[in-house]
Phi, psi and omega in degrees: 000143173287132199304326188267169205230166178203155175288135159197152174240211182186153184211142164271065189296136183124182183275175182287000153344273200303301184321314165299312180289329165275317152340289178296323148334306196284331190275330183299314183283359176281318192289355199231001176105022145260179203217085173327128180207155190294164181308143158085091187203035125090038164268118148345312194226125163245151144243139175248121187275125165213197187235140180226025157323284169264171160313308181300331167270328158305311199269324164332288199290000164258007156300322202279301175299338178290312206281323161303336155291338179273333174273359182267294173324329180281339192058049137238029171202144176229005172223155149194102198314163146207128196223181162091229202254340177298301167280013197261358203257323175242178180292133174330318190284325188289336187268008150292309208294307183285350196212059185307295173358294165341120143298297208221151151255118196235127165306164191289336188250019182217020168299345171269355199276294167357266204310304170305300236271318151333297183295307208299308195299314194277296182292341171074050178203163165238168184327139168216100189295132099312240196272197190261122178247149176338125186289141173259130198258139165286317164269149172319120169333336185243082174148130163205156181308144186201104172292101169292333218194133176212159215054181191230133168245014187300299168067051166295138222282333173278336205271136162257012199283346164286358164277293179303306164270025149070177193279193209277170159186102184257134190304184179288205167263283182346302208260346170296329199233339124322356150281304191293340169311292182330284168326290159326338173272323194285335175160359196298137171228018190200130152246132168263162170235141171220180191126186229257318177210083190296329163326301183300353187297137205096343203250015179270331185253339193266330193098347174216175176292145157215069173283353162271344135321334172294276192321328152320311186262308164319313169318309184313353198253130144013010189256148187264000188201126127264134190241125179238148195277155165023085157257120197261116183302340177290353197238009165284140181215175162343280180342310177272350180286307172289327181295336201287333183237031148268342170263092183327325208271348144304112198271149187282093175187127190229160156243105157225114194278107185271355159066282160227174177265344164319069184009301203269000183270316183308277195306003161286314150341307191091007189299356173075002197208151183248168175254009161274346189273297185317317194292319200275339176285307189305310202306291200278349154289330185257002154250351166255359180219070190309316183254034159320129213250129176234115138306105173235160168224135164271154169243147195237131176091061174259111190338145198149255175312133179272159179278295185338285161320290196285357165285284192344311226238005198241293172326325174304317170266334204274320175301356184184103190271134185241146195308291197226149183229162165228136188231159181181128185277175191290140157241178209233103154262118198323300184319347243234080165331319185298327204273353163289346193267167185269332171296072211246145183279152191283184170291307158313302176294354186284294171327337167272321149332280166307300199319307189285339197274309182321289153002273211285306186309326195286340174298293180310321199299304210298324181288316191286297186325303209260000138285016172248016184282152175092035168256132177226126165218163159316087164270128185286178174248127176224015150208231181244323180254028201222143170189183192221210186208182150297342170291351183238162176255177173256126199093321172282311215260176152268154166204241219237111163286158202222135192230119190195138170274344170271178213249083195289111184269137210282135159119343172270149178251152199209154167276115155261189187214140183273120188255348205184153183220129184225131184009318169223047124227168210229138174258159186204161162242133204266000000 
């Protein structure tokens, strides 16, 4: 490592994906003479990790890059990096033309790349590694994101993320739980599981999904939650179903994003599933785990969709009911099959769309909420007046207000009893 040091900071734009991907970025960069530090604290250097999913994300993330260009011009940044799924969705050459200002552009597959490229620019020398500097966590110690995986072989008809993040590839058993080890030493006491689709893990080494072997060995660790994350419902089977209720330390909580309920919308999708098939999953998560929290997100205004389909999709949560829903309107990416269909929803009507599905979720919600008071469960702190149970996620979710004469420190757990409910979050006493 090089004797000299530089300042830099970083921002993360994006899902918890990235955010992982960024951690690791920033720890690459501890190992090579930089030195973290917050934005405007007089660093050389930013990198921006970033998201091209949607158009909305797209348009954040040239927001972003402008305002940081302004801040290179003014000479208060004299380097800047970008990196992730934006350079990785257009081309390198056209977003120099647009962004001369950029030192450097790195695809999502070429991110190992950063600490040398850095080092040349900045220090005018290359990399050369020495000792191990300390790991830096991105997320609060007691919980973290745990990348399983990377990429997509799904090619849902809306989606670009399989251009951007390249075909499927799952880590190993070994390196999977070695990355939880880690994490688990710095303070983690909750694990996520992520990726582009966790289900899919495996079937790259095995021939099929096993995301429940993974889970099998995860179970084995020192932990109070493995909470898993993006369950693509065609690829739930017996297996995960079981492993899931063998283990306490496996949280009753699942995120399985099912987008809709229309037959004929899912196969436009590419979802791979029907809603009779979908209804047998929900149906079979919740006679071997009855009080399971299932998270989901929908997209509403999809080439198409009928006010039929969405009474269709309102009936839907109310018969099967899910703990937390994201709603998100459709966007129309050019790269996309989807963006071929002709049948397109106005804007307004989309908007009205979420408006109604929400609503009645925000309803459903409030009515489940106020039959759990008088309930004592288990809550992590994840500040002094804030906490979640196993039923909520971090980031995502609603949780838990916390009412206490003690002094709660964020990563401990406690029994509390639920006294009260204010809308997507539940009050307790500690």
């Amino acid at each position: 490592m090089s004797k000299k040091t530089a300042l830099f900071s970083f921002i993360s734009l994006g899902c918890a994906r990235t955010l992982v991907d960024s951690e690791g970025l920033v720890n690459a960069l501890h190992g090579a003479g930089f030195q973290l530090v917050e934005e405007g604290s007089k660093e050389s250097l930013t990198v921006l990790n970033t998201c091209s999913f949607i158009k909305a994300a797209i348009d954040e993330t040239e927001a972003n890059i402008r305002l940081l260009i302004d801040k290179k011009n003014s000479g208060d940044l004299k380097y800047l990096a970008v990196v992730g799924c934006y350079p990785s969705r257009f081309k390198k050459a056209d977003l120099s033309v647009k962004f001369p200002e950029v030192d450097i552009w790195l695809t999502t597959q070429e991110e190992s790349q950063l600490k040398s490229l850095l080092s040349e620019l900045v220090f005018k020398e290359k990399f050369t590694p020495s000792a191990i500097p300390p790991y830096k966590k991105l997320t609060p110690s007691h919980y973290s994101f745990l990348k399983i995986s990377e990429g997509c072989d799904n090619w849902c008809s809306f989606c670009t993320i399989p251009k951007i993040r390249g075909t499927h590839v799952s880590k190993t058993v070994d390196e999977v739980v070695s990355d939880a080890k880690i994490q688990i030493a710095l303070g983690a006491k909750e694990l996520l599981l992520i990726a582009e689709d966790t289900t899919a893990w495996g079937e790259d080494i095995y021939g099929k999904p096993s995301f429940h072997i993974l889970l099998d060995a995860l179970a084995q660790l020192d932990v109070t939650w493995i909470r898993p994350m993006y369950i693509f419902p065609s690829r739930v089977n017996k297996e995960l179903i079981d492993v899931m209720t063998k283990y306490p330390t496996i949280s009753n909580y699942i995120d399985m994003p099912i987008q809709h309920v229309s037959t004929p919308l899912l196969k436009s999708m590419n979802r791979r599933h029907d809603r009779e098939f979908l209804e047998k999953v929900l149906n079979d998560f919740r006679n071997a785990m009855p009080d399971i929290a299932i998270r989901t997100t929908l997209i509403l205004g999809y080439p198409g969709e009928t006010e039929q389909d969405v009474d269709d999709l309102v009936q839907f949560i109310e018969d099967y009911p899910f703990a937390h829903i994201g709603c998100f309107g459709y966007s129309e990416e050019k790269e996309t099959r989807a963006a071929r269909i002709k049948e397109k929803i106005a804007p307004d009507v989309i908007r009205k769309r979420i408006e109604r599905v929400m609503t009645r979720q925000h309803e459903l919600v409030e009515q489940r909420n106020k039959a759990r008071i008088g309930q004592t469960l288990d809550i992590v702190i994840d500040r002094a007046d804030f906490g979640r149970s196993e039923y909520e996620a971090p980031e995502v979710d609603g949780g838990i207000r916390i009412q206490s004469d003690k002094v709660l420190v964020p990563g401990h757990v406690h029994k509390g009893t639920i006294i009260d409910a204010k809308g997507y979050d539940l009050v307790a006493t500690i």
